[in-house]
PyMOL Python script that loads the backbone (N, CA, C, O; Angstrom):
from pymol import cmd

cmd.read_pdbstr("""\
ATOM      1  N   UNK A   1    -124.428 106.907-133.016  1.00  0.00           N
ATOM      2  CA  UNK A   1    -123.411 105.973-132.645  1.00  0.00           C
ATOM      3  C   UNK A   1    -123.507 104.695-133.480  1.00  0.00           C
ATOM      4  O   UNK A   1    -122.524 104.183-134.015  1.00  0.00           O
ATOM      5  N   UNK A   2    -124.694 104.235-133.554  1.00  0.00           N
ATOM      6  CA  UNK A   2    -124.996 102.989-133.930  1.00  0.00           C
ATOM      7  C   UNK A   2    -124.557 103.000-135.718  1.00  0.00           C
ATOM      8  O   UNK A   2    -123.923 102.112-136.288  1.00  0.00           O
ATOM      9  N   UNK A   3    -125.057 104.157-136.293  1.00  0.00           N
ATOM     10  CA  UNK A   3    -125.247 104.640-137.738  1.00  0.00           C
ATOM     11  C   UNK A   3    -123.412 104.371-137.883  1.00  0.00           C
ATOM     12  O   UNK A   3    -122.941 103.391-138.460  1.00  0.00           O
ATOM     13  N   UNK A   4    -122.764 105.217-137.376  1.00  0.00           N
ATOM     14  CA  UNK A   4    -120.882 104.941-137.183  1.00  0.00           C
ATOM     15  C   UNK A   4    -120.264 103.912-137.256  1.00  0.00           C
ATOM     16  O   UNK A   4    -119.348 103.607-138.018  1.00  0.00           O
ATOM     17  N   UNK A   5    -120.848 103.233-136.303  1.00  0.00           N
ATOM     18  CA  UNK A   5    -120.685 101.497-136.301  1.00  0.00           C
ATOM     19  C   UNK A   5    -121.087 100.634-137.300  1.00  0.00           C
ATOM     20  O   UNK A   5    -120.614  99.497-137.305  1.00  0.00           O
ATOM     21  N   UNK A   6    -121.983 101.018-138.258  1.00  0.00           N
ATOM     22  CA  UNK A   6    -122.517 100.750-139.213  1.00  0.00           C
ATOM     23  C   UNK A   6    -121.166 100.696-140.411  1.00  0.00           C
ATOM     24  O   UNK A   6    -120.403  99.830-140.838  1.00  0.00           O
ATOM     25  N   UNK A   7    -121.345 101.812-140.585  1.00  0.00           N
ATOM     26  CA  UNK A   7    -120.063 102.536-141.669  1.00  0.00           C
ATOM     27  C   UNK A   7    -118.788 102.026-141.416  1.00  0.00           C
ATOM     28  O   UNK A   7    -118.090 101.498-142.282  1.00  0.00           O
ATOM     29  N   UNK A   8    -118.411 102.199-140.028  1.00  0.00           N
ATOM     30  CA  UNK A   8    -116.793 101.404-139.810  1.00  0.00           C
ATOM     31  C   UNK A   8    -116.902 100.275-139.925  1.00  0.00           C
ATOM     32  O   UNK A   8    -116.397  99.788-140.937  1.00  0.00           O
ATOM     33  N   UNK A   9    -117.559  99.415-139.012  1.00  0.00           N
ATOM     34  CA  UNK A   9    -117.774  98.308-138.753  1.00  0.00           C
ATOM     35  C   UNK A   9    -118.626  97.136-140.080  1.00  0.00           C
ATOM     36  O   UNK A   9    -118.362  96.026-140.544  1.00  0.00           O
ATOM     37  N   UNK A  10    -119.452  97.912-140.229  1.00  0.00           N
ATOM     38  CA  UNK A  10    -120.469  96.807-141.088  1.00  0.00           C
ATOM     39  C   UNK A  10    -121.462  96.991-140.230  1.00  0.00           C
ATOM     40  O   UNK A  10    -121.514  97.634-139.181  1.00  0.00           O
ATOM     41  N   UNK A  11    -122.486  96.152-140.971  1.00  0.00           N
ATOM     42  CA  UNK A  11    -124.040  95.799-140.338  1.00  0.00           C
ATOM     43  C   UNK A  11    -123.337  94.873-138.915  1.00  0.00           C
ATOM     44  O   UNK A  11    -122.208  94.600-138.507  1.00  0.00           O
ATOM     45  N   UNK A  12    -124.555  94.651-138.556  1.00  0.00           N
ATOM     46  CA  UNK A  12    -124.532  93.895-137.181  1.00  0.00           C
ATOM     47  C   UNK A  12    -124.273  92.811-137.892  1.00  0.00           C
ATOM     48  O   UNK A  12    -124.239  92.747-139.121  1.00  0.00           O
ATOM     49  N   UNK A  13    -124.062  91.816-137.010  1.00  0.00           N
ATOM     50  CA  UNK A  13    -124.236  90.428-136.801  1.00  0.00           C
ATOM     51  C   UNK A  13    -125.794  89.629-136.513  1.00  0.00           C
ATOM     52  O   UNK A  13    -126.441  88.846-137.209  1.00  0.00           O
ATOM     53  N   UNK A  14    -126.017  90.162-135.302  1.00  0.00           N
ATOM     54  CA  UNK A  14    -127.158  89.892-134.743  1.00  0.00           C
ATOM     55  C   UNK A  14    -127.872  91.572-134.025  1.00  0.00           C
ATOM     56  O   UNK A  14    -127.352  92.501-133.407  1.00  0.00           O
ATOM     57  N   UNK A  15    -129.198  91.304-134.486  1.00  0.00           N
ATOM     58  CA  UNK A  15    -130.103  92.482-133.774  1.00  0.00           C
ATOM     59  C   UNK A  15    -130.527  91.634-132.911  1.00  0.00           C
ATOM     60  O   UNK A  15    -130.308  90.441-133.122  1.00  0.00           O
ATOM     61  N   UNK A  16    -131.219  92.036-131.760  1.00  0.00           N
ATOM     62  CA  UNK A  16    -131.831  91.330-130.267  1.00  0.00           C
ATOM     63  C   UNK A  16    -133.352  92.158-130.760  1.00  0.00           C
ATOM     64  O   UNK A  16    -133.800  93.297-130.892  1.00  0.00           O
ATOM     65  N   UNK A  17    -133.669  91.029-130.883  1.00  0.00           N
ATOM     66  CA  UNK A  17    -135.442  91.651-130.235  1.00  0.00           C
ATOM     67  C   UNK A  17    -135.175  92.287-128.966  1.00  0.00           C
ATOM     68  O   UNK A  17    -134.085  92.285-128.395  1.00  0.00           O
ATOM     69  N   UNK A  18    -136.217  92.820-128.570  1.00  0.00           N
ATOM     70  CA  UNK A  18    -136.598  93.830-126.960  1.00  0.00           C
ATOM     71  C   UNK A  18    -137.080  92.575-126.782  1.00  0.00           C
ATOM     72  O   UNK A  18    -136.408  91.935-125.973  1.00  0.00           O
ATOM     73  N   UNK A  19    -138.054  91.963-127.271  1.00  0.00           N
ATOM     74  CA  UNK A  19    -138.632  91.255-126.130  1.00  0.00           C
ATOM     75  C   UNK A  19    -137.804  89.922-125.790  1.00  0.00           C
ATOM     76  O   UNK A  19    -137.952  89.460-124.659  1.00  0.00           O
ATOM     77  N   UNK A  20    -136.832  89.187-126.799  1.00  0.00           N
ATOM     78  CA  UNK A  20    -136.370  88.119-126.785  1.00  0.00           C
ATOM     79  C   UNK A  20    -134.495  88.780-126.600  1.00  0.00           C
ATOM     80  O   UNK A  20    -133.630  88.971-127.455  1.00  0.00           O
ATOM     81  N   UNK A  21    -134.491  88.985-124.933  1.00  0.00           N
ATOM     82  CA  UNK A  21    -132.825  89.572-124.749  1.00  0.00           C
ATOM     83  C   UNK A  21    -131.948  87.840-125.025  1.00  0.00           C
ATOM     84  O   UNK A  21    -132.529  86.785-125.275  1.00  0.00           O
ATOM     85  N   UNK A  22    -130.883  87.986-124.917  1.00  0.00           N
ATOM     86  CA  UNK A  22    -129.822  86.979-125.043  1.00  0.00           C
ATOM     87  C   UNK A  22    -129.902  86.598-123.267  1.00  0.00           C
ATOM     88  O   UNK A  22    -130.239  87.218-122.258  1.00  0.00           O
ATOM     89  N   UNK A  23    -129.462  85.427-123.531  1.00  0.00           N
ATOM     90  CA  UNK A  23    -129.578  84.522-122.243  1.00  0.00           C
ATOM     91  C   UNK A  23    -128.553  84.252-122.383  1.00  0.00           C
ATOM     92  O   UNK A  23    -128.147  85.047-121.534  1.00  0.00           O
ATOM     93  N   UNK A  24    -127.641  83.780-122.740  1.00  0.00           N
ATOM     94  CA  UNK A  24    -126.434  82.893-122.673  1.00  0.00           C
ATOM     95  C   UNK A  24    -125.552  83.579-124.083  1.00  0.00           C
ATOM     96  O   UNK A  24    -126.095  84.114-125.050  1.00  0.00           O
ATOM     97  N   UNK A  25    -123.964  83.376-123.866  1.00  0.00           N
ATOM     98  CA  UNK A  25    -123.048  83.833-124.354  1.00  0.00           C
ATOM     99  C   UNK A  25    -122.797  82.642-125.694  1.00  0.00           C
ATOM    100  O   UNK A  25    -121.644  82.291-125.943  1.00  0.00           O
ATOM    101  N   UNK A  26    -123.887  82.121-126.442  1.00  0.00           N
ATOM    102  CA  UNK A  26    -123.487  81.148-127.205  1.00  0.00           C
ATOM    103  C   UNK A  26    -123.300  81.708-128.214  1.00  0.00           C
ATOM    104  O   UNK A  26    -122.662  81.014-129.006  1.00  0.00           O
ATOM    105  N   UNK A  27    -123.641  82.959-128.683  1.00  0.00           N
ATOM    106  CA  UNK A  27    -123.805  83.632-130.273  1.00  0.00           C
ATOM    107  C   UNK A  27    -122.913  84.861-129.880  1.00  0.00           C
ATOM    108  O   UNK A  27    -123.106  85.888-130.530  1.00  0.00           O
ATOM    109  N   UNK A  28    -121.940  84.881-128.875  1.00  0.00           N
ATOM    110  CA  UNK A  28    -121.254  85.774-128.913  1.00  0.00           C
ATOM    111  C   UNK A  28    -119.223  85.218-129.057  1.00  0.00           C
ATOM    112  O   UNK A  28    -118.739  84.161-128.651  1.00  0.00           O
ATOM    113  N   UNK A  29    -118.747  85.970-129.511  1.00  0.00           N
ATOM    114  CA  UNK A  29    -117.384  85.439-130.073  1.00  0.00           C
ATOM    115  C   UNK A  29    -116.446  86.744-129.339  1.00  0.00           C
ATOM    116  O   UNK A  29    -116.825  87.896-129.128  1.00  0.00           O
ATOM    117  N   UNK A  30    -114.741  85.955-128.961  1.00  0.00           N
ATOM    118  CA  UNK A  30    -114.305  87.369-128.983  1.00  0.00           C
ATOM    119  C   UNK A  30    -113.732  88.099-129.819  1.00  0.00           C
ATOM    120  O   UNK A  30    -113.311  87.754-130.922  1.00  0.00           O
ATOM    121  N   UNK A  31    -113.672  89.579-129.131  1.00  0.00           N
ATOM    122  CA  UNK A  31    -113.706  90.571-130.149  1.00  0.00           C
ATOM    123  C   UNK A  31    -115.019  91.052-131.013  1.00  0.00           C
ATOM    124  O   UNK A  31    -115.076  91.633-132.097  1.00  0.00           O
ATOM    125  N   UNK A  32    -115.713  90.741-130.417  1.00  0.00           N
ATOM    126  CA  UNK A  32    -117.052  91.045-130.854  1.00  0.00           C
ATOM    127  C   UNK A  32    -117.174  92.869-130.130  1.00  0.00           C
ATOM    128  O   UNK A  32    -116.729  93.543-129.201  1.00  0.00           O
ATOM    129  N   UNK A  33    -118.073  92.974-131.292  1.00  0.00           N
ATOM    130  CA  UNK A  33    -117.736  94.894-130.606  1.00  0.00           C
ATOM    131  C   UNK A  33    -119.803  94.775-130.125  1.00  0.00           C
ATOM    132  O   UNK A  33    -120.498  94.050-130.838  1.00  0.00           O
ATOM    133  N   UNK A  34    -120.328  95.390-129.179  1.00  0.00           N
ATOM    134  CA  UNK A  34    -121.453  95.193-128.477  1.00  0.00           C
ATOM    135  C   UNK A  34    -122.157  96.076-128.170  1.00  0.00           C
ATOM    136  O   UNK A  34    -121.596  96.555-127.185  1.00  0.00           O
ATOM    137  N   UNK A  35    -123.669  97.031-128.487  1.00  0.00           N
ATOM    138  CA  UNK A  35    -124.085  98.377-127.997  1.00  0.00           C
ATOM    139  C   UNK A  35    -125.043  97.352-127.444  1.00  0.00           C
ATOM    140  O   UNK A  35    -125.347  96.174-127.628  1.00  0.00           O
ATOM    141  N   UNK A  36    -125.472  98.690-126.439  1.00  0.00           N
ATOM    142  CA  UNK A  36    -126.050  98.350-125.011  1.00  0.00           C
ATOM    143  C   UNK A  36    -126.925  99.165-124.701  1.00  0.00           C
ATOM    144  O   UNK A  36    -126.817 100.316-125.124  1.00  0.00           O
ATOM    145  N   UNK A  37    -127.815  98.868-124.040  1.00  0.00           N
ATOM    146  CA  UNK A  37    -129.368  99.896-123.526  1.00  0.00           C
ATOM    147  C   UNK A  37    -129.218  99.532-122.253  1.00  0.00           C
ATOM    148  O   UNK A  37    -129.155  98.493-121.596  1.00  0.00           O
ATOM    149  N   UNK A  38    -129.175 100.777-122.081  1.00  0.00           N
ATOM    150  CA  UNK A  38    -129.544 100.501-120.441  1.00  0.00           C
ATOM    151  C   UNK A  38    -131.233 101.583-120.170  1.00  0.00           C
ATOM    152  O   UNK A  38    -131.626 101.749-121.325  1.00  0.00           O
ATOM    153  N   UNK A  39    -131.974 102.099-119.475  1.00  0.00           N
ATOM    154  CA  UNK A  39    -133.326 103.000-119.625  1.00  0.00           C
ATOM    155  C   UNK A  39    -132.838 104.001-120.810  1.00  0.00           C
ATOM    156  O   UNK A  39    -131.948 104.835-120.640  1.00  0.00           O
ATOM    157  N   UNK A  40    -133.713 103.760-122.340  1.00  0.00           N
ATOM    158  CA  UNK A  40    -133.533 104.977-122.824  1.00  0.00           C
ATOM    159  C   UNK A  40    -132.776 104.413-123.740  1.00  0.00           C
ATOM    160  O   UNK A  40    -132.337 103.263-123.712  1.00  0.00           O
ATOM    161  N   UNK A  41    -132.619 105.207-124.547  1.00  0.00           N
ATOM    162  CA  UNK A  41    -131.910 104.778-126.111  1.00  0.00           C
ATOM    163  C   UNK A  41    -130.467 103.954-126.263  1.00  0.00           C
ATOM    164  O   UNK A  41    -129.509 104.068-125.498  1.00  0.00           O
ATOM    165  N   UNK A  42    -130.522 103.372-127.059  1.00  0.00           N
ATOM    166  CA  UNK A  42    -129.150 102.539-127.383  1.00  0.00           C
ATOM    167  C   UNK A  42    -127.550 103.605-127.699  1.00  0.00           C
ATOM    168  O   UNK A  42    -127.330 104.432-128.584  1.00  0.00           O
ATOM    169  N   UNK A  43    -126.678 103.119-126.551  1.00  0.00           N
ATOM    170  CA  UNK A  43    -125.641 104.928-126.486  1.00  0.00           C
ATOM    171  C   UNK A  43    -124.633 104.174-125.373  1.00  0.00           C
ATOM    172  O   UNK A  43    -124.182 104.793-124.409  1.00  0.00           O
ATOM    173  N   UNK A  44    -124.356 102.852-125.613  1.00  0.00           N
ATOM    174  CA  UNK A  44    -123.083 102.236-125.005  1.00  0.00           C
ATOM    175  C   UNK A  44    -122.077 101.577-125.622  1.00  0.00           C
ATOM    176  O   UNK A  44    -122.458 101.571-126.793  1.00  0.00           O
ATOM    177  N   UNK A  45    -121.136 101.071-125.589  1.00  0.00           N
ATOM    178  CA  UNK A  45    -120.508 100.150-126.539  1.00  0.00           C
ATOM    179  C   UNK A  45    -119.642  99.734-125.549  1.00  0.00           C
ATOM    180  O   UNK A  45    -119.206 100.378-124.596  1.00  0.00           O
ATOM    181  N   UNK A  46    -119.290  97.756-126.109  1.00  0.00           N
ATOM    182  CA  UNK A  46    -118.767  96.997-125.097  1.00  0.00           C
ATOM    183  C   UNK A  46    -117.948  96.259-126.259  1.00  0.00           C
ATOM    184  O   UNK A  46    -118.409  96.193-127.399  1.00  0.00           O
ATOM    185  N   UNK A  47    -116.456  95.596-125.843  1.00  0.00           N
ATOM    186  CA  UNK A  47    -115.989  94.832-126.015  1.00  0.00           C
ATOM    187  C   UNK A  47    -116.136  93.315-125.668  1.00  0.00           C
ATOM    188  O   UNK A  47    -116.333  93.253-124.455  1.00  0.00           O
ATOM    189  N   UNK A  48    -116.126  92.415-126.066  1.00  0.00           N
ATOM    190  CA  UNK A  48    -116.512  90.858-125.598  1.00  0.00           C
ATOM    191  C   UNK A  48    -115.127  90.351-125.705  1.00  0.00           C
ATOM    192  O   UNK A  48    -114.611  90.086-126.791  1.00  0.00           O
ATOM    193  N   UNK A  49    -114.508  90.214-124.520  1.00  0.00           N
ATOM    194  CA  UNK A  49    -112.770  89.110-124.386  1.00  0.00           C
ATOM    195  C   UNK A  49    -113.107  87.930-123.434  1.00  0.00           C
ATOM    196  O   UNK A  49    -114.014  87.849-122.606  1.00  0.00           O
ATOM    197  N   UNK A  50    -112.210  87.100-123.745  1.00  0.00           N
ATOM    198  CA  UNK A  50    -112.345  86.148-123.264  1.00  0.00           C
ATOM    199  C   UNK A  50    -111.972  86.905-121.595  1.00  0.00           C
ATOM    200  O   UNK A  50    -111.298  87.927-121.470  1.00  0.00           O
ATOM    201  N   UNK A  51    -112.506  86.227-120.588  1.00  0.00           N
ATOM    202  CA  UNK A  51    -112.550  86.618-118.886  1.00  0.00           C
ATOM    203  C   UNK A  51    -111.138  86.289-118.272  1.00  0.00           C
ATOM    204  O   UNK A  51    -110.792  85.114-118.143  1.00  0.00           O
ATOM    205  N   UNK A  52    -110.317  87.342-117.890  1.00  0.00           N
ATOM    206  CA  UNK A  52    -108.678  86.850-117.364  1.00  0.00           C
ATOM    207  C   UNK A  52    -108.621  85.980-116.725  1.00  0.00           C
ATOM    208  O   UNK A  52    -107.599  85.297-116.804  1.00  0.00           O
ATOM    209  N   UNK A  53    -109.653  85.599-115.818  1.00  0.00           N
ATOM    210  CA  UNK A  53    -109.223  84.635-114.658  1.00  0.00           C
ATOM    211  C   UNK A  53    -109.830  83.227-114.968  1.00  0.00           C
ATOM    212  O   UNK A  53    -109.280  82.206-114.554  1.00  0.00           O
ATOM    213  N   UNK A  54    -111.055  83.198-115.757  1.00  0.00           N
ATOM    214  CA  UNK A  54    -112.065  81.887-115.927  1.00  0.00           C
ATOM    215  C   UNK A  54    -112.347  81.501-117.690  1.00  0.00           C
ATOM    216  O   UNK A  54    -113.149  81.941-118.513  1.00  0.00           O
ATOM    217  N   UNK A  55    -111.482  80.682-117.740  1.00  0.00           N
ATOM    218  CA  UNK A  55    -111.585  79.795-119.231  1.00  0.00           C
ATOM    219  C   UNK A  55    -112.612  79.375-119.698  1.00  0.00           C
ATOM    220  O   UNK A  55    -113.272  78.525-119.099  1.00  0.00           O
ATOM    221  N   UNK A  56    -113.003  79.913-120.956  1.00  0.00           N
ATOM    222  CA  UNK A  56    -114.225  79.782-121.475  1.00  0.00           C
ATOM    223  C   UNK A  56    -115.311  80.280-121.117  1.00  0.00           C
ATOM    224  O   UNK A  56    -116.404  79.850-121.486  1.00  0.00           O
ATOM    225  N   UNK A  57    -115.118  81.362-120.263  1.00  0.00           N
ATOM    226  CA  UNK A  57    -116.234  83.055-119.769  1.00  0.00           C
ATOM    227  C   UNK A  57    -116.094  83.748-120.408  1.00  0.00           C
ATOM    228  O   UNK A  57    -114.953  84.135-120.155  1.00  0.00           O
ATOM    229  N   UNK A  58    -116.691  84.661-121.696  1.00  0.00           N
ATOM    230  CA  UNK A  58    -116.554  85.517-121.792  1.00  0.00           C
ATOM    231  C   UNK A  58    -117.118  86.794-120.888  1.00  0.00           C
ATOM    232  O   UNK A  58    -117.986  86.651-120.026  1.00  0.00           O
ATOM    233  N   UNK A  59    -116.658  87.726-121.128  1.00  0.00           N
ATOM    234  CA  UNK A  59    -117.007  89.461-120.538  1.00  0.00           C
ATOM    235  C   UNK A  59    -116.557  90.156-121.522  1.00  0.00           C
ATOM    236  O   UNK A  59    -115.876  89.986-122.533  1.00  0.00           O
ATOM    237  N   UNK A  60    -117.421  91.468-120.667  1.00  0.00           N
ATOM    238  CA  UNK A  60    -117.270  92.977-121.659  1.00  0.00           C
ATOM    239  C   UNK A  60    -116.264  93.678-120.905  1.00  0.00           C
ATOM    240  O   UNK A  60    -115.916  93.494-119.739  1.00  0.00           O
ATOM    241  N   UNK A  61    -115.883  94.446-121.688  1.00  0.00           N
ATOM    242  CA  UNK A  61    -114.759  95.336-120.946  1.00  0.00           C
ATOM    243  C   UNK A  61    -115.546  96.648-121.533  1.00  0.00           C
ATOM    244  O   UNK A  61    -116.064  96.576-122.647  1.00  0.00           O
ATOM    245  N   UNK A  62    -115.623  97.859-120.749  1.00  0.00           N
ATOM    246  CA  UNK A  62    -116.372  98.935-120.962  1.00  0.00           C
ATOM    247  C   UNK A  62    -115.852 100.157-120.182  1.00  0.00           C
ATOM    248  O   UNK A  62    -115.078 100.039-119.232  1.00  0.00           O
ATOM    249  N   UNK A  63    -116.250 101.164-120.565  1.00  0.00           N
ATOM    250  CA  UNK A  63    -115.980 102.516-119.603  1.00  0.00           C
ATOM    251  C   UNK A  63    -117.326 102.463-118.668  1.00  0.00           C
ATOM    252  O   UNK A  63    -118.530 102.270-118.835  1.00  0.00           O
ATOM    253  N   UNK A  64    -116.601 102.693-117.794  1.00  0.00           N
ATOM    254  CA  UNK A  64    -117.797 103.636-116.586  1.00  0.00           C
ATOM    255  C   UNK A  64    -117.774 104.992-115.932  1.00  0.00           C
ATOM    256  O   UNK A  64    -117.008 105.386-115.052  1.00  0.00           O
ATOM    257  N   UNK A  65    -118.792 105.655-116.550  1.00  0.00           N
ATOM    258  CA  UNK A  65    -119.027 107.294-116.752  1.00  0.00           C
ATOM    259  C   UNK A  65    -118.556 107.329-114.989  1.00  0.00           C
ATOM    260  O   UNK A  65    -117.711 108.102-114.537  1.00  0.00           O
ATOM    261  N   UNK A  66    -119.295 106.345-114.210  1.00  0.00           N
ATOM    262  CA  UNK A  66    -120.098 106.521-112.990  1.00  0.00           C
ATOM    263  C   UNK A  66    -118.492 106.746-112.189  1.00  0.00           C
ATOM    264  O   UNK A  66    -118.088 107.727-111.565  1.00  0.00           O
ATOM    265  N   UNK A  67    -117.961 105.744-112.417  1.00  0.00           N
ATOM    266  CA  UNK A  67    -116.446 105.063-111.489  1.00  0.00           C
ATOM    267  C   UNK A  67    -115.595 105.923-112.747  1.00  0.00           C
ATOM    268  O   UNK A  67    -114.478 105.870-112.233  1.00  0.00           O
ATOM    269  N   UNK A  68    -115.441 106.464-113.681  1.00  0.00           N
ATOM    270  CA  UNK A  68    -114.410 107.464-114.324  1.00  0.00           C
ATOM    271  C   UNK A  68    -112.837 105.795-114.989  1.00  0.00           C
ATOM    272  O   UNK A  68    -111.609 105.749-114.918  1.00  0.00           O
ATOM    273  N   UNK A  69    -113.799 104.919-115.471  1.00  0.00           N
ATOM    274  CA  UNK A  69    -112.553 103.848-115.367  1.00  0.00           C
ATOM    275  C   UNK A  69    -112.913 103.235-116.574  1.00  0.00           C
ATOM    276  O   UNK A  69    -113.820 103.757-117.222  1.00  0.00           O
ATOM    277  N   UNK A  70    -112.283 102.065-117.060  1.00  0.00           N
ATOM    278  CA  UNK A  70    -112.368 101.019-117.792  1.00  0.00           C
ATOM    279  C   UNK A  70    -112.803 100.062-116.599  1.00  0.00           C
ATOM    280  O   UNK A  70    -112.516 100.278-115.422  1.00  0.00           O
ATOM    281  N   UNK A  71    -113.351  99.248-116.948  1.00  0.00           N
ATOM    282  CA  UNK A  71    -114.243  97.699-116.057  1.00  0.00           C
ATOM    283  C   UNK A  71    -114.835  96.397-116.819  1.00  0.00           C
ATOM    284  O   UNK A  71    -115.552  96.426-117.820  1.00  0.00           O
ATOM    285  N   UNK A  72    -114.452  95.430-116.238  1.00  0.00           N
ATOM    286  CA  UNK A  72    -114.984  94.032-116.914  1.00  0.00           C
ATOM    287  C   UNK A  72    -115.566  93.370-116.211  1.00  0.00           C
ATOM    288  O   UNK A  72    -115.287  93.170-115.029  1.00  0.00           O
ATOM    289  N   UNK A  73    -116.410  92.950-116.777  1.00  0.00           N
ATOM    290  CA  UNK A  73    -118.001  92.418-116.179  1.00  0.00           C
ATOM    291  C   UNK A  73    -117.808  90.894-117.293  1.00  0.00           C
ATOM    292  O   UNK A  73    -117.427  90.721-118.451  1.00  0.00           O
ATOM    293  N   UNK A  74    -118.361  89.921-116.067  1.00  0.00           N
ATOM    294  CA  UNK A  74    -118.508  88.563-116.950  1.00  0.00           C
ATOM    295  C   UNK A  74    -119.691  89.129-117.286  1.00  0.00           C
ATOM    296  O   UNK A  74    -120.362  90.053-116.824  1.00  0.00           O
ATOM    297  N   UNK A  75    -119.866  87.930-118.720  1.00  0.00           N
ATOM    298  CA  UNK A  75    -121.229  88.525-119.340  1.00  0.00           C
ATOM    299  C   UNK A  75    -122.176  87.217-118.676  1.00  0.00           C
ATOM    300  O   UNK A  75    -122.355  86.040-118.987  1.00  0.00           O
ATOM    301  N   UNK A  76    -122.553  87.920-117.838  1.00  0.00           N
ATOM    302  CA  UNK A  76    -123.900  87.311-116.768  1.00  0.00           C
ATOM    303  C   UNK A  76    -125.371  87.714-117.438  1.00  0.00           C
ATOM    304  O   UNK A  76    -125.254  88.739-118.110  1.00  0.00           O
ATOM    305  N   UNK A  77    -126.459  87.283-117.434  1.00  0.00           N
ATOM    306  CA  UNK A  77    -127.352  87.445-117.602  1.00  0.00           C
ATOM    307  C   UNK A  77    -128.160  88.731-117.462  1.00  0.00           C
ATOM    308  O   UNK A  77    -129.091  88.985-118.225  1.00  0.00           O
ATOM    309  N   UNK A  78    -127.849  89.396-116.643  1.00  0.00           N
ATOM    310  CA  UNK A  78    -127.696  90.905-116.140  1.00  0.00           C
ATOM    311  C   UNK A  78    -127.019  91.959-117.778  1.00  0.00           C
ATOM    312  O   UNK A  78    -127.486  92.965-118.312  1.00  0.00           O
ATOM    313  N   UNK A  79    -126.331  91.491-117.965  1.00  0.00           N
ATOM    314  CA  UNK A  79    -125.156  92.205-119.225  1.00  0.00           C
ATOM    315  C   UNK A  79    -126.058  91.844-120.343  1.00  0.00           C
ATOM    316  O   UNK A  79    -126.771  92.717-120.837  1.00  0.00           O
ATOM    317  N   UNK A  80    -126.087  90.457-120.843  1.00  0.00           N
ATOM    318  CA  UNK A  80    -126.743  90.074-122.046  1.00  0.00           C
ATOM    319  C   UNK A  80    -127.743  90.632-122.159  1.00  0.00           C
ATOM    320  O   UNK A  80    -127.839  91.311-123.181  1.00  0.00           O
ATOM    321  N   UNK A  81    -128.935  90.620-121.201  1.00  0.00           N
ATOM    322  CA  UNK A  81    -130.021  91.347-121.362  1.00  0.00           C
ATOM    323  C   UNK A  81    -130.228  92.689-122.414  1.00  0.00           C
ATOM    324  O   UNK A  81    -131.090  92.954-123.251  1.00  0.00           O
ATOM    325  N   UNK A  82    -128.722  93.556-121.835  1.00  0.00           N
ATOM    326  CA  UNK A  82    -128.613  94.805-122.026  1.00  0.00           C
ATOM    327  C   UNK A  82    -127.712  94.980-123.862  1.00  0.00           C
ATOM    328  O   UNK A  82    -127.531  95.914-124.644  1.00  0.00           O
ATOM    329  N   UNK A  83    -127.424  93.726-123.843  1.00  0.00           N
ATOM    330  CA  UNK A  83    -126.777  93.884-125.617  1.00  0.00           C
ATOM    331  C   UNK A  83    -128.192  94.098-126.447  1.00  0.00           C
ATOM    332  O   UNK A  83    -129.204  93.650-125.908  1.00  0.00           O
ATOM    333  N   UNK A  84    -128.321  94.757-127.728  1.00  0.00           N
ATOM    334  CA  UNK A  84    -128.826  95.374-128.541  1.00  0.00           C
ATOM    335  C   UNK A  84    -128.482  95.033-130.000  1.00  0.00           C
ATOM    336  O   UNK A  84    -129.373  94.843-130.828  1.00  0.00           O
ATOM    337  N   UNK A  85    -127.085  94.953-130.322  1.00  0.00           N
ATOM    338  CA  UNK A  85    -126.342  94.577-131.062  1.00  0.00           C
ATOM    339  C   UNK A  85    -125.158  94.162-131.300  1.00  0.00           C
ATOM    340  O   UNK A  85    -124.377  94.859-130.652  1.00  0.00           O
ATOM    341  N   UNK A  86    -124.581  93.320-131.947  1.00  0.00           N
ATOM    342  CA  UNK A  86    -123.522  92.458-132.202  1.00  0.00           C
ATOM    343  C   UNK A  86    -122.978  93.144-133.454  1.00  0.00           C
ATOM    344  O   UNK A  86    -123.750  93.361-134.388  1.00  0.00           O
ATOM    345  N   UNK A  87    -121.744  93.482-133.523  1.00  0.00           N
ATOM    346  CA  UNK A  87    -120.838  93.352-134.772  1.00  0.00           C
ATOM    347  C   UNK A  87    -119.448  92.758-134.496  1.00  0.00           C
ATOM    348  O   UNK A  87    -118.693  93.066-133.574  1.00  0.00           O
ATOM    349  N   UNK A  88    -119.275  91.973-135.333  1.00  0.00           N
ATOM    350  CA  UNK A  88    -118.177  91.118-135.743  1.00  0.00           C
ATOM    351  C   UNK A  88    -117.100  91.517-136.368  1.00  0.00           C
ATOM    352  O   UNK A  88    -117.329  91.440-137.575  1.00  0.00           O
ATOM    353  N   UNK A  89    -115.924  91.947-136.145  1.00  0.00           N
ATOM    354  CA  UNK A  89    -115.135  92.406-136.956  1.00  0.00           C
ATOM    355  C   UNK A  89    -114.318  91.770-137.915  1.00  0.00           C
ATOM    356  O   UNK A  89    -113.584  92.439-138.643  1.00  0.00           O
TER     357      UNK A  89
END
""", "prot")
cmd.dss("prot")
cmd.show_as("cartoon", "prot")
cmd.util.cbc("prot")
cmd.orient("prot")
């Protein structure tokens, strides 16, 4: 997945250390394209838009295998944790 993203996209922007996750949405922009770990190898991908209801929040907008949907999540501390990589389009 990541290798794909590579080729379409370009290199990342930013790699995340494991040990040093993102805390805060300051190095993230929208339209930023986003892979994600959750237990187990890097095998998600997230959109970063600005948040419909709250100005100057960003969130991810993502599929969920679990709920069969599209879903947007402010990017809370919970989310950032789970970014891996940044590409910028």
């Amino acid at each position: 997945m990541e290798a794909n993203l590579d080729r379409i996209v370009g290199q990342p922007v930013i790699v995340v250390p494991r040990l040093q996750p993102l805390t805060t949405q300051d190095q993230l922009s929208s339209l930023d394209i986003v892979t994600m770990q959750y237990a187990g190898p890097t095998r998600h991908v997230a959109f970063v838009l600005p948040h419909i209801n709250i100005p100057g929040v960003l969130s991810i907008v993502h599929t969920d295998a679990m709920l069969g949907c599209v879903t947007e999540h402010i990017l809370d501390v919970k989310w950032l944790r789970r970014i891996v990589k940044v590409y910028r389009v």
